[in-house]
C-alpha positions as CSV (number, residue, x, y, z in Angstrom):
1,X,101.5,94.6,113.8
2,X,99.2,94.8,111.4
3,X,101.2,98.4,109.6
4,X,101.2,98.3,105.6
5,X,103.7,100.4,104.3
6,X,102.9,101.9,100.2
7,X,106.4,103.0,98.2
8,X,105.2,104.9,95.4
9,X,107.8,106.5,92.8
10,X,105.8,109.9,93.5
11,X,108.3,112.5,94.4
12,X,105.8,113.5,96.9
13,X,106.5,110.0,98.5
14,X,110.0,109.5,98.2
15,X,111.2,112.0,100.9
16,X,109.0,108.8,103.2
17,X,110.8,106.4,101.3
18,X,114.5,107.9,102.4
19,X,113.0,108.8,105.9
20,X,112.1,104.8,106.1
21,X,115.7,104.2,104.6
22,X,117.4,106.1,107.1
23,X,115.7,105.0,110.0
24,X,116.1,101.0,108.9
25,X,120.1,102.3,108.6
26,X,120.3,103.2,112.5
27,X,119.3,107.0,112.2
28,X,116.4,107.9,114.4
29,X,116.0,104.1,115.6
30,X,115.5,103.9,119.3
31,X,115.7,100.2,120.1
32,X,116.0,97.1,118.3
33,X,112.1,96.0,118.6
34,X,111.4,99.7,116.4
35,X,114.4,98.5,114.3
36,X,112.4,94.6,113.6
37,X,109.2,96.7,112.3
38,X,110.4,98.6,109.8
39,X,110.1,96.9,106.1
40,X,112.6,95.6,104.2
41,X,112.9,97.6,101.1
42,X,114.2,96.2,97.6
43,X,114.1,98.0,94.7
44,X,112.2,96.5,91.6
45,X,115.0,96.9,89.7
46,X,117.2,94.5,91.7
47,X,114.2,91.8,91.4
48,X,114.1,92.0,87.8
49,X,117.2,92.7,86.5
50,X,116.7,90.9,83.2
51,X,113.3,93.1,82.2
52,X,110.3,94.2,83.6
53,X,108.9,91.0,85.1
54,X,110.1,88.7,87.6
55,X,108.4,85.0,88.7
56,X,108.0,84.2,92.1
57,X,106.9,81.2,93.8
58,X,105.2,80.8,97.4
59,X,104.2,77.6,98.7
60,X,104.1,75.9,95.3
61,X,101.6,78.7,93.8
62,X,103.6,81.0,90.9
63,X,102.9,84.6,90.8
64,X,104.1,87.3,88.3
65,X,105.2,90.7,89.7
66,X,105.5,92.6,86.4
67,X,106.0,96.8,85.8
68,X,103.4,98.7,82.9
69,X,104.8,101.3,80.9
70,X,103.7,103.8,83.6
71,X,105.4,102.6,86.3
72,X,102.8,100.4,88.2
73,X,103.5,97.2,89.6
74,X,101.2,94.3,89.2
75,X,100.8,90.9,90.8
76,X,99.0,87.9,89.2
77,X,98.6,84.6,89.7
């Protein structure tokens, strides 16, 4: 509990991104409880298939996920 878990488009990073993948696919996972930590990974580009920005709402507050020119993501209220 508690584990934070940064996806970077580094290439550096991405070979921790597939070994994340392919553990959350079955591969390496030893029991189910292992199985429940992992994150659940969706690429930007399926939140926001209509630009660079997508809206979301939690408990009645809006927030704004949007991508810069260079790639970073950033979250405002």
């Amino acid at each position: 509990m508690g584990e934070q878990f940064e996806v970077s488009g580094d290439s550096e990073q991405e070979g921790g991104l597939e070994r994340v993948r392919s553990e959350a696919a079955g591969e390496g996972v030893k029991n189910a409880a292992y199985a429940a930590r992992l994150p659940k990974i969706i690429p930007f580009r399926e939140l926001c298939r209509c630009g660079d920005e997508v809206w979301i709402e939690n408990e009645g507050q809006l927030y704004r996920l949007r991508r810069t020119k260079q790639g970073k993501l950033i979250l405002t209220k």
